[in-house]
C-alpha positions in Angstrom: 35.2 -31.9 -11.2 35.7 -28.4 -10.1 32.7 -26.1 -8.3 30.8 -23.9 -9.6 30.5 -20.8 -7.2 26.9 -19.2 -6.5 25.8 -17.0 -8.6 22.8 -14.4 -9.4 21.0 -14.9 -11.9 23.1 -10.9 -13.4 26.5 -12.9 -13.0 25.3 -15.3 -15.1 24.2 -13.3 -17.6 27.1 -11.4 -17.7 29.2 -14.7 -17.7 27.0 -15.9 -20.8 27.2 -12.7 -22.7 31.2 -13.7 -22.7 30.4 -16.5 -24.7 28.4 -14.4 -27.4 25.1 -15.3 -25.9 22.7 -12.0 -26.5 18.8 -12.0 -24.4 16.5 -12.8 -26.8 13.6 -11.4 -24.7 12.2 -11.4 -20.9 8.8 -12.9 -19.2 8.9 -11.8 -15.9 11.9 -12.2 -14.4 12.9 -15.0 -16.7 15.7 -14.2 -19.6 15.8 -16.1 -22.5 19.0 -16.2 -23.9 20.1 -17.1 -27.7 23.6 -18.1 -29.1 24.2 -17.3 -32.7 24.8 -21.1 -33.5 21.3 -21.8 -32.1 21.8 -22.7 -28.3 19.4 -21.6 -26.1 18.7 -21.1 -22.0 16.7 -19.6 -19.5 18.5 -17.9 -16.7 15.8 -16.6 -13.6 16.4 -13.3 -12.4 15.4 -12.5 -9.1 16.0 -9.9 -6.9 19.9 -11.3 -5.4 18.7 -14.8 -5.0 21.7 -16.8 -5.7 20.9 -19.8 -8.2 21.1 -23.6 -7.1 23.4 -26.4 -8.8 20.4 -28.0 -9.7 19.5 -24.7 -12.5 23.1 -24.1 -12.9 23.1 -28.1 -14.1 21.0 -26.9 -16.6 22.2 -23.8 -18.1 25.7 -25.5 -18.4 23.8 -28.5 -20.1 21.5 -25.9 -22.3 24.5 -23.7 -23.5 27.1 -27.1 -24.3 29.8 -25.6 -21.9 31.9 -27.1 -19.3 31.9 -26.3 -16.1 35.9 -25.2 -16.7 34.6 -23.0 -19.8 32.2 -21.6 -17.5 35.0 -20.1 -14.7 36.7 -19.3 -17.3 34.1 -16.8 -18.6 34.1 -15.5 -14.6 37.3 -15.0 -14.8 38.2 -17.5 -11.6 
């Protein structure tokens, strides 16, 4: 299974918006991302706190890609 660096809460965004993901709105420092096809997450955005694999578990769960899709979208 390969690693999923840490990340910000902005690189993940970024990483998201790759896959056609657009934010749907904010609450705080919470964004709520949408996917045309109807997937969904909620990625935390705080001030250069890196996320832990626990949240990064479930983004990856909530948006249906694997963790290989997901580097891919970094670019590593």
């Amino acid at each position: 299974m390969s690693h999923i660096p840490r990340l910000t809460g902005q690189e993940v965004v970024r990483a998201l918006s790759k896959a056609g993901f657009v934010v749907l709105r904010q609450r705080g420092s919470h964004l709520f991302l949408k996917h045309a096809d109807g997937r969904a997450t909620v990625v935390p955005i705080h001030s250069s706190e890196v996320l832990g694999p626990g949240i990064m578990s479930k983004i990856l769960r909530d948006t249906k890609l694997s963790r290989v899709e997901f580097l891919r979208l970094l670019g590593k």
